[in-house]
N, C-alpha and C positions, 0 to 999 in steps of 0.2 A: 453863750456857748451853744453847740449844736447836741440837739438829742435826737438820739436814733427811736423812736415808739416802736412798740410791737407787732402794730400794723402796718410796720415799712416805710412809712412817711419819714422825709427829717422834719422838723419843726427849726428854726431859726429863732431864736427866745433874742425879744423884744433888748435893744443896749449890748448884744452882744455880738461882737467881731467873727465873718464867716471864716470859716476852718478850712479850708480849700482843700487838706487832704482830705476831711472827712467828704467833702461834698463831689470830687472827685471820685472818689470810692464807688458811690454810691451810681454805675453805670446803667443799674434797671429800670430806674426812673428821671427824669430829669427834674431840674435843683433850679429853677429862674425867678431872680430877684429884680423889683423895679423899683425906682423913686414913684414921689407921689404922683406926676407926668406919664406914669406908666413906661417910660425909658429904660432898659436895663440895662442892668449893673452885675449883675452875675449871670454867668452862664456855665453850667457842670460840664464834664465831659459825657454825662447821660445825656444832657440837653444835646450836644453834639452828636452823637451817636440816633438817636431817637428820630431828632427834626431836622439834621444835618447841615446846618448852620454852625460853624465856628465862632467860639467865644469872641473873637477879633471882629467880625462878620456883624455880630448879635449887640455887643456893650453900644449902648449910646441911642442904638434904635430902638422904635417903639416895638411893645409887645404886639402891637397889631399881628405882624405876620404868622405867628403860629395859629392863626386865629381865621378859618374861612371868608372868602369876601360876603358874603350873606351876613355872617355875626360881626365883621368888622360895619356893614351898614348898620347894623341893629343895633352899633354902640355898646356890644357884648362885653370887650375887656372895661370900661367903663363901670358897665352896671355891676359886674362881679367885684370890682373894685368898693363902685359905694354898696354894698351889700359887707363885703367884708369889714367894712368902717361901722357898720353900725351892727353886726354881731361878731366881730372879732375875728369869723375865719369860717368860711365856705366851702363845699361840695360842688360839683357838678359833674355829670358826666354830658359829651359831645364831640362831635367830630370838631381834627383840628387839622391842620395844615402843614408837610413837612416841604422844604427847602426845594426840591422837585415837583410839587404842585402835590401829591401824592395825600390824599386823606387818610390820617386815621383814628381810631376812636380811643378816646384817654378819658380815664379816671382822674379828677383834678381835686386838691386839695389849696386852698389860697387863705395863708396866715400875714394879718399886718405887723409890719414891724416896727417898735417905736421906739424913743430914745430914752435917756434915763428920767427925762420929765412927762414921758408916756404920751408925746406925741408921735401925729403918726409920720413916719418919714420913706416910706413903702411899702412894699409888700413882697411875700415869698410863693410862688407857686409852683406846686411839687404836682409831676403828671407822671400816670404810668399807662404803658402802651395796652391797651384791652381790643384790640380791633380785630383778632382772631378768634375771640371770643362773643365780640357784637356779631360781627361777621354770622358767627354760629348762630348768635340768637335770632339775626334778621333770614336766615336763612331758613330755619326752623318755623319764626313768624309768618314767612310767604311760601314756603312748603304746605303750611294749616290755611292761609289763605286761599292758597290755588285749592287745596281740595274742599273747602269750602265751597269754591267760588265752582268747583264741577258738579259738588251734589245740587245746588241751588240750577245751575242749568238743566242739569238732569231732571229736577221736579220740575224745571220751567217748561221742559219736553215730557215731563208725563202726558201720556196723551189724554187721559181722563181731566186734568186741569185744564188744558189749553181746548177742549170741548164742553169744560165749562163757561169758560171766558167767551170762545167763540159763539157758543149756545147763547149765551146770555144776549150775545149782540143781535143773534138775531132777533130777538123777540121786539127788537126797536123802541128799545128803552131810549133814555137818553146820551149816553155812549155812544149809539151806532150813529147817533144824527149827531151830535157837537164833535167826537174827534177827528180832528186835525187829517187824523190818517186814512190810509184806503183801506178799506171793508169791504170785504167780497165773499160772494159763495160761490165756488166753480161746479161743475160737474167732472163726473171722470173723464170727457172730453174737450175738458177746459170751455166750456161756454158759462158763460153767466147766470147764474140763478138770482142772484139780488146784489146790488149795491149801493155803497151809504153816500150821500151828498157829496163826502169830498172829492168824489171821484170829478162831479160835474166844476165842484171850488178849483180845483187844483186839475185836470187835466180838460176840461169844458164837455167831458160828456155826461147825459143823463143817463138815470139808470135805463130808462124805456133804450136808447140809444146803444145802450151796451146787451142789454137781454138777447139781443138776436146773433151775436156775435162769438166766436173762441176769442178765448184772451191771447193767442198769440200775434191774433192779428196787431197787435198796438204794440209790436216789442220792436227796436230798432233791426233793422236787416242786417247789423254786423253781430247782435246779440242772441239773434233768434236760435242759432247753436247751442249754444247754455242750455236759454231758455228749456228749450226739447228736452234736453239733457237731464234737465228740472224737475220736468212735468214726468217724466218716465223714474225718476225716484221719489217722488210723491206718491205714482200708481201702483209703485213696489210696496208702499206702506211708511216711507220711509219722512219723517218732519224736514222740514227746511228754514235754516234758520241763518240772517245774515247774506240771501243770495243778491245782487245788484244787477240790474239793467236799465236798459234807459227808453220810456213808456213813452207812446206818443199823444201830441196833446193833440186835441181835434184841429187847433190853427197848421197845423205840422211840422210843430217845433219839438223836442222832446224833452223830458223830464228823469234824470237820475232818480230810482227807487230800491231802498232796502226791502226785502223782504220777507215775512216769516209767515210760512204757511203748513198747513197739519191736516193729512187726510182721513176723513174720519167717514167710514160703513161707503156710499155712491158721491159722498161729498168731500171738497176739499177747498175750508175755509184760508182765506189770506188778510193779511195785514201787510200796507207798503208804508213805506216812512220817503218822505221827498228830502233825497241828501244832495240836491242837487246846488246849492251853495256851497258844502264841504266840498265837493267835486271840484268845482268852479277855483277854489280856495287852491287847493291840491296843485293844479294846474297852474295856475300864474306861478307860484312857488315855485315848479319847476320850469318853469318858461321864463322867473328871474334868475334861476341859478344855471341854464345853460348860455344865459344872457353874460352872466357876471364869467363862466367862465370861456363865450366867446371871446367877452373883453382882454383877459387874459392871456388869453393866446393870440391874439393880435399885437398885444403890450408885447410880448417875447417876437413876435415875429418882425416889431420896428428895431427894437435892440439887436436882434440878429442880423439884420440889415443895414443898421447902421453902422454895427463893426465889421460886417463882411466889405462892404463898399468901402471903408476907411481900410483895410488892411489891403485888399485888393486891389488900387488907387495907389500905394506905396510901391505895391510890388510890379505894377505895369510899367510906373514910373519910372523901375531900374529898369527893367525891361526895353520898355522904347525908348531910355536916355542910351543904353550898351548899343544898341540899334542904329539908332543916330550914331553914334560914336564909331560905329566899326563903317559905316558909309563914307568918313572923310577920308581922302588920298593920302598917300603917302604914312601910313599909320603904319607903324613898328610894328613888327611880329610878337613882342612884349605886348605890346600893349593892347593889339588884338587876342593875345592869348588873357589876358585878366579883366576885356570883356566879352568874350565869351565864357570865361566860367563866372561871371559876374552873371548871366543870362540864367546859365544854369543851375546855380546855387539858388535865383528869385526862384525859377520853375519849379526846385522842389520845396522851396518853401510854399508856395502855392499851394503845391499837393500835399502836404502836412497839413494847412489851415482848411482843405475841405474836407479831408479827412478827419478831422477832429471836429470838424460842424456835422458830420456825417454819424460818426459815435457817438457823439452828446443826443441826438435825434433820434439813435435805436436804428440807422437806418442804413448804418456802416455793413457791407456786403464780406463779412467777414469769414475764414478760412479756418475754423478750430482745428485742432490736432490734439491729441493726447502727449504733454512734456511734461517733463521734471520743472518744476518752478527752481529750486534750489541750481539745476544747470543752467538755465537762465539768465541768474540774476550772476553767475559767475563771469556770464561771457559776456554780461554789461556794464560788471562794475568797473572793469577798469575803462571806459568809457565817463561811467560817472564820476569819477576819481579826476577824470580831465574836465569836464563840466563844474566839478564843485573849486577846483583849485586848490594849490597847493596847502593854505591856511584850514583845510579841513581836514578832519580829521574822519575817518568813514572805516565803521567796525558792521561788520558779518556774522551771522550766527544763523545756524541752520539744523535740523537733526540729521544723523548719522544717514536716515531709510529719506529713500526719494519720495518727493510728496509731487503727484502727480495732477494734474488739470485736464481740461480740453476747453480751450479758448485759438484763439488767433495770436498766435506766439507776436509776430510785428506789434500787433496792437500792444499785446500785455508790456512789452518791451518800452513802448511810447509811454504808455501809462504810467511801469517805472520811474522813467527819464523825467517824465511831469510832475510827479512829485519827491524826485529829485531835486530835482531844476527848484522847485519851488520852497524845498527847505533851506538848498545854499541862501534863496533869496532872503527867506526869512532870519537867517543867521548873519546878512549880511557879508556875505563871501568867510567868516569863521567860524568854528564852532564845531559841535560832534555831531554826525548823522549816523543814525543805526539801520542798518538793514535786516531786520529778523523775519525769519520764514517760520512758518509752526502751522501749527491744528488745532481748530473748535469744534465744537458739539454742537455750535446755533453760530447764526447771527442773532446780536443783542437787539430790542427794541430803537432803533432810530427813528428819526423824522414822521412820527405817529403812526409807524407799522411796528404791530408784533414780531417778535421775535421768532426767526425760522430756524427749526432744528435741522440737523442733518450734520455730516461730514466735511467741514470745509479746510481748505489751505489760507493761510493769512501771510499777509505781505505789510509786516507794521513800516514805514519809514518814520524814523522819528528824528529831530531837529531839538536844536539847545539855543532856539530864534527869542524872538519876541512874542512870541506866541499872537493867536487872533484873537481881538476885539468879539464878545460875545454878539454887537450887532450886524461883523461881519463873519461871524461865523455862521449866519444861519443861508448868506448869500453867497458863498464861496465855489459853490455849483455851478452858479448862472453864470450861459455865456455872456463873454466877453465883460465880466465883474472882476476889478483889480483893483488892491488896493497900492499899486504900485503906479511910479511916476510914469508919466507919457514916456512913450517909447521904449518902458523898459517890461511892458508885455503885451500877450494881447487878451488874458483873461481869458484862455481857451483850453490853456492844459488841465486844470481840474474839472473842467467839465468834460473833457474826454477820457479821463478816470470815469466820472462818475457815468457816460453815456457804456464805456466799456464796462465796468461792473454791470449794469444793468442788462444788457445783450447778453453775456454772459454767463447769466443767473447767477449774478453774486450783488455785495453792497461794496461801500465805500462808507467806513466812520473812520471822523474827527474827533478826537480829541486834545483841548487846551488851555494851557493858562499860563495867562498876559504875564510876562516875563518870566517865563519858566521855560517855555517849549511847544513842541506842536507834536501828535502821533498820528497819521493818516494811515488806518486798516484796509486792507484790501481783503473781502472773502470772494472765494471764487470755491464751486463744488469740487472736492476731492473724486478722482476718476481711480479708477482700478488701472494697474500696468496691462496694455495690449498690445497687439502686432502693430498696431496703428501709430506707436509712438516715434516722436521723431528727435532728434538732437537739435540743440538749441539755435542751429544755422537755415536751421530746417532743409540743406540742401546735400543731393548728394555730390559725392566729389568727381564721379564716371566725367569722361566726354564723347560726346558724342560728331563725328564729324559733318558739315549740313553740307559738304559738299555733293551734288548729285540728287540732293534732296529738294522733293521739288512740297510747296504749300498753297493749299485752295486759300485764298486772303479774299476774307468777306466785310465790306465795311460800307454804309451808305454813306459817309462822310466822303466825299472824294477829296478833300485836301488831307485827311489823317489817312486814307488809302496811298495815297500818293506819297505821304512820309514811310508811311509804311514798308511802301513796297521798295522803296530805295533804302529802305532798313534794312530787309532780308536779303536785295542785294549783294549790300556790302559785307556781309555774313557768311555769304555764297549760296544760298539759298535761290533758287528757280520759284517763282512765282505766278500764278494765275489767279484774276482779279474779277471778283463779282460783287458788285454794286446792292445787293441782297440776295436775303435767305432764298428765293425762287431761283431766281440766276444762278446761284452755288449750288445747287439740289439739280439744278441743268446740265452745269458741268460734270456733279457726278454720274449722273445717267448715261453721260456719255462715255465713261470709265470711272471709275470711281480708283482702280489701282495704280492712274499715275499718278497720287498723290501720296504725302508721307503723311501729313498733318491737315488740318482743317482748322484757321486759325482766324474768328468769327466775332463782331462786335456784338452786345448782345441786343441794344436798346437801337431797333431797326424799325422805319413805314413798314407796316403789314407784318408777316410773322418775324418771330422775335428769334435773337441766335441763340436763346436756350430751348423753345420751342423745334427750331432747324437741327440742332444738335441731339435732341431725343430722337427724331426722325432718323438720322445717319445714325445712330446708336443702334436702330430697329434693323434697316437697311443694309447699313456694312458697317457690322460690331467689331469689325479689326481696324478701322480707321480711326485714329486717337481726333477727338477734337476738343479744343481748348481755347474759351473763351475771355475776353478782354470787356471791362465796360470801365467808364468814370463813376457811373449810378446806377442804379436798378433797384426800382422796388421790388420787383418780384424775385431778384436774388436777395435784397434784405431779408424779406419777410419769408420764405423757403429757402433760400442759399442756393446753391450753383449745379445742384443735380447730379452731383458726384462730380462734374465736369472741373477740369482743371481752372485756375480765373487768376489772368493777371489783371491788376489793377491800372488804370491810365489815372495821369502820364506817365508812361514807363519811357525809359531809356533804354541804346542800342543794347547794351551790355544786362538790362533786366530783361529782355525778349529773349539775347540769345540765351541766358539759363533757364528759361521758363519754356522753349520750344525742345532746348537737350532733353529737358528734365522728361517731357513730354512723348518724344521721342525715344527714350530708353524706355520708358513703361510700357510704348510698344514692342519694343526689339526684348522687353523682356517675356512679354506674355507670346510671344512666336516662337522663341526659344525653346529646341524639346530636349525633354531631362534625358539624362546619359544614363 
């Protein structure tokens, strides 16, 4: 039977059956029984709670793992074992190991158990969690050590000691001639008054050789700053201890030197230590680790490569088969209508997959605004509700008060749809997907970063799938990583999650278990309501008419000019065409007010169209202009300059909203109040 002692312990008495309520009960400690294999066979709901391993999880395995890898080499659970065989039941206290990697320090009590013929047939080990209390004590231990470890430098910096020591050497005992180190006497303008052998051992001068000399002359030319630096809080009174430069050897190689020197009355003795191995050491170290993580980023840049050229190679292929296809005679008007939008459904699939190698990258030229996440997700779920299929089942839940962001409404909307997209897959076209909106106080610890506090909005999708494999859960980021069959993705949508939470200053956590389900978070920073907010279309509904309306069309590409300009054409739009920013910055000089708009590539030979566009901002602040790129780093990494930015490849019908749009924020800002 089980006894409870007064010290909190249970004890499991030798022949007698565990009591599961009582051992259950007992959640402050945990209760782990093993055969004589050290395999368990009990496990409390303490043990669970504590080291967080489920009883399911824990029966059958060795006790090893509650057990550090350090003590598991040292054959720890072993020796506590034969230790308890030969006096009946054991003590210790040490750090142990919880289910998370997570140490902590436990009080341990280990009693053997035996049968009614008093052998032994295992053992009981009762542990209670004291780690808050080591904690204190280690804490307290190196709080006494560090001030310890200050007074003992302080006397090492007395300066009556260190002009003992120094004293002593000069008298050219044996000290100043056998050690290792450099021995010096300067003067107060740093020239040499005496030095000991190792100067000539270790940098090849003699002392006659140095007498006539200032010691700065031997200091490397990128150090000699310090140095000064040095020698000028020395001359203040002040010790130096631990300063490093790198001394030259008479061949004119140089020598890494620690040093500690203490000015005392017209003198100022030194002592240098040659760290020039540690140095050396230091160096290769990091010259392996930008090595390993060159390698690394080449590893990702073959994999990006080989699925951008594998997805790109599909899609040209529709491309130039509709092409081919619409060139043979006699071809139905059917049938040239379904390839031409056969054309145009590859084209934006295109632009979807550089888009999302573009976000994954941090390098996506994104358009933030201030929205309601919860309007958002309204105006896409019935979207997703057509994406997941009818055999799903898709619940909403949101709070009452708008929870506001500033991200790139397109993007966040993609990012949705991508792990949308990615739970129907995991449910197999059935199942229940939730879409919860809410508020945190942090993001939690992920992927070995701390936990960030602050105000966020959360976007859980959650899925009733198969949940993921913990070895691919940790690869579920990486592009173009699927654990789906060919051609049923391309391993791009969660990494353009996870490239748009990051641009955005938010995360993205997973959490899952293999046949239960999957919960993919989105934190993105909670924005305050401002003027700047927009609705979930992000567009307004005015029109604006282009008839009459004439546009400066700046494009060094002459074949996307040439599309261009029979774009604005057919729009009705009047057009004049300049080949670059110089050329357009011409035509305005020539008038700058027959134009309505100024509609300008940005990534141009010589200056750039966000470059030309601050200029016309300076020049004629009443002319809107509004820039177009495929890429830009320097709109990734600073954004668009206020400047309006559509994205390429755009189509007729995204130009004409992006040039109205453009056009009414003029006609609004000329407009005078009544």
């Amino acid at each position: 039977m089980a006894r409870l002692h007064q010290d909190g312990f249970v004890l499991i008495m030798p022949g007698a059956a565990l009591n599961r309520w009582i051992i259950d009960s007992a959640t402050d400690f945990a209760i782990i029984a093993t055969d004589r294999d050290a395999r368990v066979t009990t496990w409390n709901e303490g043990a669970r709670r504590i080291l967080g391993w489920t009883e399911e999880e824990m029966v059958g395995e060795l006790v090893d793992r509650i057990f550090t890898p350090e003590d598991v080499v040292a054959h720890r659970p072993m020796i506590e074992m034969e230790a308890a065989l030969e006096t009946g039941a054991g003590n210790d206290e040490r750090w142990h190991q919880r289910k998370d990697g997570e140490r902590f320090w436990a009080v341990g009590q280990m009693t053997v158990l035996r049968d009614d013929a008093g052998d032994a047939i295992g053992f009981v080990k009762v542990l209670r969690d004291r780690t808050e209390q080591q904690l204190a004590a280690e804490a307290l231990k190196v709080a006494n050590e560090g001030r310890t470890r200050v007074e003992e430098q302080l006397r090492d910096l007395n300066a009556d000691l260190e002009r003992q020591v120094l004293s002593r050497s000069l008298d050219r005992g044996m000290t100043w001639h056998v050690s290792p180190d450099l021995l010096a006497v300067l003067d107060r303008e740093g020239r040499f008054f005496s030095a000991n052998p190792s100067w000539e051992a270790l940098l090849g001068w003699t002392e006659a050789e140095l007498l006539p000399i200032r010691s700065t002359v031997l200091i490397h030319p990128d150090d000699l700053g310090a140095g000064l630096t040095a020698m000028q809080e020395l001359l203040s009174g002040k010790p130096i201890i631990g300063f490093e430069n790198r001394q030259r050897h008479k061949d004119g190689s140089y020598r890494w030197i620690s040093w500690v020197a203490v000015p005392e009355g017209d003198k100022i003795y030194i002592r240098g230590r040659d760290i020039t191995a540690e140095r050396i050491q230091t160096e290769a170290l990091e010259h392996a680790q930008d090595a390993l993580r060159q390698s690394q980023k080449i590893e990702a840049i073959g994999q990006l490569t080989g699925g951008v050229a594998h997805d790109f190679n599909n899609l040209l292929t529709v491309i130039r088969g509709s092409v081919d296809l619409l060139r043979r005679p006699g071809l139905s008007e059917d049938r040239r209508g379904r390839y031409i939008d056969a054309i145009a459904d590859t084209a934006d699939r295109a632009a979807k997959l550089t888009g999302q190698l573009l976000a994954f990258a941090r390098r996506q030229a994104l358009s933030p605004v201030v929205f309601d996440v919860t309007s958002n997700l309204q105006a896409v779920k019935g979207m997703i509700g057509t994406l997941a299929g009818s055999r799903v089942q898709i619940a909403f839940a949101a709070p009452d008060e708008p929870c506001f962001i500033k991200a790139d409404p397109s993007q966040f909307d993609t990012a949705i749809v991508n792990m949308a997209v990615n739970a129907r897959d995991a449910m197999g076209g059935e199942g229940m997907m939730e879409l919860i909106v809410g508020l945190a106080d942090q993001i939690p610890p992920v992927r070995s970063h701390h936990a960030v506090p602050g105000t966020f909005v959360t976007v859980k999708v959650r899925d009733s799938g198969a949940g993921i494999a913990p070895d691919d859960l940790v690869r579920i980021f990486e592009p173009f990583y699927t654990t789906k069959g060919v051609g049923q993705g391309t391993g791009l949508g969660l990494s353009q999650v996870f490239g748009f939470a990051k641009q955005s200053g938010g995360e993205i956590v997973v959490d899952s278990t293999v046949g239960v389900g999957t919960t993919f978070t989105l934190y993105l920073p909670c924005e305050m309501e401002g003027e700047d907010v927009v609705g979930p279309d992000g567009e307004d509904e005015g029109y604006t008419d282009p008839q009459g309306m004439c546009v400066l069309l700046v494009e060094d590409n002459a074949d996307v000019g040439l599309f261009a300009t029979a774009t604005l054409a057919e729009l009705g739009y009047s057009t004049v065409y300049a080949e670059n920013a110089d050329a357009a910055l011409r035509e305005l000089d020539k008038g700058a007010d027959r134009f309505d708009v100024v509609f300008s590539d940005v990534v141009m030979p010589g200056m750039s169209g966000l470059d030309m566009a601050k200029i016309i901002r300076e020049r004629h602040p009443d002319l809107p202009v509004a820039l177009t790129s495929g890429y830009s780093h320097v709109l990734a990494e600073k954004g668009s300059g206020g400047f309006e930015l559509l994205h390429k490849p755009y189509s007729m019908e995204q130009v004409s909203r992006f040039l109205r749009k453009v056009a009414r924020q003029r006609t609004s800002d000329t407009v005078e109040p009544v």
